[in-house]
C-alpha positions as CSV (number, residue, x, y, z in Angstrom):
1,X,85.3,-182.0,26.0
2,X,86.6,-185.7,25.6
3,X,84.9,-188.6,24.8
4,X,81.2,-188.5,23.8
5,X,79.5,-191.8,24.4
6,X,77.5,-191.9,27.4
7,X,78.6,-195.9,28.3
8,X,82.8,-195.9,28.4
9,X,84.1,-198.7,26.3
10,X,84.7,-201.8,28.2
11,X,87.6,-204.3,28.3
12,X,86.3,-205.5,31.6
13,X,88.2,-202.8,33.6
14,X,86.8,-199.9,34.9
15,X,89.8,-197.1,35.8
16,X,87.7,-195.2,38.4
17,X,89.8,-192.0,40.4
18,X,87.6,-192.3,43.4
19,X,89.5,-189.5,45.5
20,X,88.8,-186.1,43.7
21,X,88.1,-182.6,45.6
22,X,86.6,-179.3,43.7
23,X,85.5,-175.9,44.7
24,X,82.7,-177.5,47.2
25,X,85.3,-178.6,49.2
26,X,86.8,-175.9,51.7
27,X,91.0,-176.4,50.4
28,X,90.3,-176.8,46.7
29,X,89.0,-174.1,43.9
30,X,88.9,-176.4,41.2
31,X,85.3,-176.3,38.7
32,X,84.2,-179.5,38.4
33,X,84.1,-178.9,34.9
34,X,87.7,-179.0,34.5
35,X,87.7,-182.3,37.2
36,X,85.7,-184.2,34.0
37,X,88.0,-182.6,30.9
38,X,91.0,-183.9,32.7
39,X,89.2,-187.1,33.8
40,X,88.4,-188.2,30.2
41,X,91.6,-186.5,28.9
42,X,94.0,-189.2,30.4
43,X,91.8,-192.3,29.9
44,X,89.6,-192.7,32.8
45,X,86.4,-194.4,33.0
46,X,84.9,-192.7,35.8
47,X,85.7,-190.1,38.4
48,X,84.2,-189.7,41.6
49,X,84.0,-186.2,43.5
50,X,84.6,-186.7,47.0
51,X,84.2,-183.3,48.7
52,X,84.2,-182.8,52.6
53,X,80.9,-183.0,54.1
54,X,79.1,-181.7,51.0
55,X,77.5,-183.3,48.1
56,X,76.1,-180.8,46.0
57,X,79.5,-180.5,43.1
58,X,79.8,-184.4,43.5
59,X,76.2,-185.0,42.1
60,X,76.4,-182.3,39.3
61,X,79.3,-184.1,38.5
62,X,77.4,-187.2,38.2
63,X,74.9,-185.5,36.1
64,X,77.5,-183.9,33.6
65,X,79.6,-187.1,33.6
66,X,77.9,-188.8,30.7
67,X,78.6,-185.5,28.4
68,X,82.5,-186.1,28.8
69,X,82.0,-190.1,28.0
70,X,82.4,-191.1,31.8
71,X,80.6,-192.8,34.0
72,X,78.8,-190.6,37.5
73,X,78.9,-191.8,40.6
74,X,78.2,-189.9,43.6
75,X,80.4,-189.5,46.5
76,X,81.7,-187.6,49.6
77,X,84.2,-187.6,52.1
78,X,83.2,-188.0,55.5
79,X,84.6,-186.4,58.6
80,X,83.6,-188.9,61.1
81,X,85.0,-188.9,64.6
82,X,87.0,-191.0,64.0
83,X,89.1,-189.9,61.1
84,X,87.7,-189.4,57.4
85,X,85.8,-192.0,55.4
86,X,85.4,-191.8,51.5
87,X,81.5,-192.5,51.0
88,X,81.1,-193.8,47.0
89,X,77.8,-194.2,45.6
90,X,75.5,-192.3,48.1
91,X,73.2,-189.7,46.7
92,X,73.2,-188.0,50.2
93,X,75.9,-187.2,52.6
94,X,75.9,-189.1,55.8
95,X,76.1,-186.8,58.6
96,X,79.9,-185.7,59.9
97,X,80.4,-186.2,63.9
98,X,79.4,-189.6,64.1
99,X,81.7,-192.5,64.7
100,X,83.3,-194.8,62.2
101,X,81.5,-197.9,62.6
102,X,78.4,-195.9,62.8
103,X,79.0,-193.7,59.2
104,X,79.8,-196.9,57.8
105,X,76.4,-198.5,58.2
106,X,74.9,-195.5,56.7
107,X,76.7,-195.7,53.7
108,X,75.7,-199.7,53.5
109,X,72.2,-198.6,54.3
110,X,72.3,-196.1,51.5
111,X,73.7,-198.7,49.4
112,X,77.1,-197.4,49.4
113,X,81.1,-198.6,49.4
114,X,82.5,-197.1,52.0
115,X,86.9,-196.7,52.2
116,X,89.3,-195.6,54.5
117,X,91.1,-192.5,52.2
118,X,94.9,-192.0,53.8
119,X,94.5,-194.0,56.8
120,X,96.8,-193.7,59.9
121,X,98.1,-190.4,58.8
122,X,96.5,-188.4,61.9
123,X,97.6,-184.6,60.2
124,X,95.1,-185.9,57.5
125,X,92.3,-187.1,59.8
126,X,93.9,-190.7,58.5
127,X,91.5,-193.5,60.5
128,X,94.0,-195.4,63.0
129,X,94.4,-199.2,63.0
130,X,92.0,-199.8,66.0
131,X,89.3,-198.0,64.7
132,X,89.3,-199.9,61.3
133,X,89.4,-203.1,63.3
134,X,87.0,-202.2,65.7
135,X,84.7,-202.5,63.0
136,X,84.9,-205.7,62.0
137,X,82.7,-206.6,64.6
138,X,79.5,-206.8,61.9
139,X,79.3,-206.9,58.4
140,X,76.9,-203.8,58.6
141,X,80.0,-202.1,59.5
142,X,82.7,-203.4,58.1
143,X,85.2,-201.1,55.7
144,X,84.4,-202.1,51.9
145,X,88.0,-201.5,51.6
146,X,91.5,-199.4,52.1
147,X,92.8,-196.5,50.1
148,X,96.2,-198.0,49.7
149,X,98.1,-196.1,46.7
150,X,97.1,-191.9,47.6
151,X,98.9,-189.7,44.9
152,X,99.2,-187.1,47.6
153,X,102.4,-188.7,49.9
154,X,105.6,-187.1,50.4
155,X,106.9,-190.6,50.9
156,X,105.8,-193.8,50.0
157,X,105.9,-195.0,54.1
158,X,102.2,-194.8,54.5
159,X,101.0,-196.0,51.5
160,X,103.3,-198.9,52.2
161,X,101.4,-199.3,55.9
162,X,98.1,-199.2,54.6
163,X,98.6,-201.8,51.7
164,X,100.3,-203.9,54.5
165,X,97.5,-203.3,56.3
166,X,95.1,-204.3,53.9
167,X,96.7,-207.2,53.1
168,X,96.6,-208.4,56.9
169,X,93.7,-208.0,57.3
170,X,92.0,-209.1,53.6
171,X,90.5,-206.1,52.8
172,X,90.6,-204.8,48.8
173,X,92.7,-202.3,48.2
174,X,91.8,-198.9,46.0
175,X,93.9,-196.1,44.9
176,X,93.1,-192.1,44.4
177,X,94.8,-188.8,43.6
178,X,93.1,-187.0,46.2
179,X,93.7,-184.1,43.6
180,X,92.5,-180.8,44.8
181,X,93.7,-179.7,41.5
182,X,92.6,-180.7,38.0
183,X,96.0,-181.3,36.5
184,X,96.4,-184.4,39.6
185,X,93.1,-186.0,38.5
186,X,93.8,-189.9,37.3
187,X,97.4,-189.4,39.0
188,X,96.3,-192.5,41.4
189,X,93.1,-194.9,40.4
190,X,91.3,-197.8,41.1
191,X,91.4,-200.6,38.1
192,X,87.7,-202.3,39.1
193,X,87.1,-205.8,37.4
194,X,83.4,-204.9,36.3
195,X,80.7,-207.2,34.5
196,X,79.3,-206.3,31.5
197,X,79.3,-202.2,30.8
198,X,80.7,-200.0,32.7
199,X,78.0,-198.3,34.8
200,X,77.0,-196.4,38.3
201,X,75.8,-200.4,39.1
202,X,78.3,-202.5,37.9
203,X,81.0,-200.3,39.6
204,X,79.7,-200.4,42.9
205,X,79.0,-204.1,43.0
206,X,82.8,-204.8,42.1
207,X,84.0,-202.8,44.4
208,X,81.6,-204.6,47.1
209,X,82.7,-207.4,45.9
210,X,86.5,-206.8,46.0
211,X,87.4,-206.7,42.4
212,X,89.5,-203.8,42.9
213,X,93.6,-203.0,42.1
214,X,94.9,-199.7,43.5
215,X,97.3,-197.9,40.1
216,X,99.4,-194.9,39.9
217,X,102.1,-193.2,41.5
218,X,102.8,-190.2,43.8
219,X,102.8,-186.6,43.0
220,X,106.1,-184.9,42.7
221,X,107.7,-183.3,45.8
222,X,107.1,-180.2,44.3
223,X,103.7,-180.9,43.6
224,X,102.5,-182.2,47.2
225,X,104.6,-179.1,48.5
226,X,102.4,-177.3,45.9
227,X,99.3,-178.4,46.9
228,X,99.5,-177.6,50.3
229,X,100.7,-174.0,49.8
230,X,96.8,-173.7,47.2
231,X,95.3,-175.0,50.6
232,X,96.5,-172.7,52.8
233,X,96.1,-169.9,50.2
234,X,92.5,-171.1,49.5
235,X,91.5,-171.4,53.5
236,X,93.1,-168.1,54.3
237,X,91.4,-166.3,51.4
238,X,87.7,-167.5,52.4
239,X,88.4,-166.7,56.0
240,X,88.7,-163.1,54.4
């Protein structure tokens, strides 16, 4: 089962995958079980389950995390009008529908981080340029950050936009694997400078705060081609 203590060591990194899908979410088929083996399995501190509009894997995850030595924190990924928004730290899904800027002040409200996942890649529901910016407007709903280093990219092109992006603009850059499998989980991370142990808290504040580095590397071509095939598969099947 991994790593027993309920606090994950600390060397004042946190190596948090904050992009992670299961069986909750309606392309994935993965047990969230398996999602935490593979999380403490290749070193990570934490792993966030981010499934579409639904919460309901994401906090048993939470709840199971401390039995696999991570750290839980809650999450979802939110289909907002305006492309989808990775929601970390909220108990409760904001509602889907709703524009950007308007999800994002939920999830401060809530006391979340909110970041743009895959941005500008529209046959992801990737959040253009404009929007993002358009946001600026207020703090209340301003992007904590940009998902700059996705495991799941053909080519490195976007990736390479959005950490451009970011760095235009000043906003702190995370990485995920956006795994939909178990076997992809910790393929991309976020490296989070914390304070003191590594906990739900301490997380969330760095990341507020900006002490994030986006890690990893892409899937194989083989893999991304792989994944998508699973999707299709697992949409087709439930339409059954």
């Amino acid at each position: 089962m991994g790593r027993s203590s309920a606090t994950p060591p600390n060397d004042g990194l946190a190596r948090i995958d904050t992009h992670v899908h299961t069986a909750d979410s309606y392309d994935a088929n993965v047990p969230v079980e398996r999602v935490l083996e593979r999380a403490a399995a290749v070193g990570l501190d934490g792993v966030i389950v981010t499934d579409h509009d639904t919460g309901e894997e994401s906090r048993r995850a939470v709840e199971l995390a401390p039995l696999y030595g991570l750290v839980g924190i809650p999450g979802v990924e939110v289909s907002t009008r305006d492309g989808h928004l990775l929601a970390i730290g909220v108990d409760e899904p904001p509602g889907h529908g709703r524009s950007l800027a308007s999800t994002v002040e939920t999830v401060h409200a809530r006391g979340g981080v909110a970041v743009v996942p895959h941005p500008f890649q529209r046959s992801r529901h990737g959040v253009r340029a404009a929007a993002i910016e358009a946001c600026q407007d207020c703090r209340e709903t301003t992007v904590d950050g940009i998902e700059v280093q996705n495991a799941y990219a053909l080519t490195g092109i976007r990736n390479n936009q959005a950490a451009a992006f970011a760095a235009a603009h000043d906003y702190p850059r995370f990485g995920g694997s956006d795994a939909h499998t178990a076997r992809l989980v910790g393929r991309a991370y976020t490296e989070v400078g914390v304070d003191g142990d590594v906990t739900r808290e301490s997380v969330l504040e760095a990341m507020r705060t900006g002490r994030t580095r986006a890690r990893g590397e892409r899937a194989s071509v083989k893999r991304y081609l792989g994944k998508y095939l699973d999707s299709a598969r697992i949409k087709t099947t439930s339409m059954l």
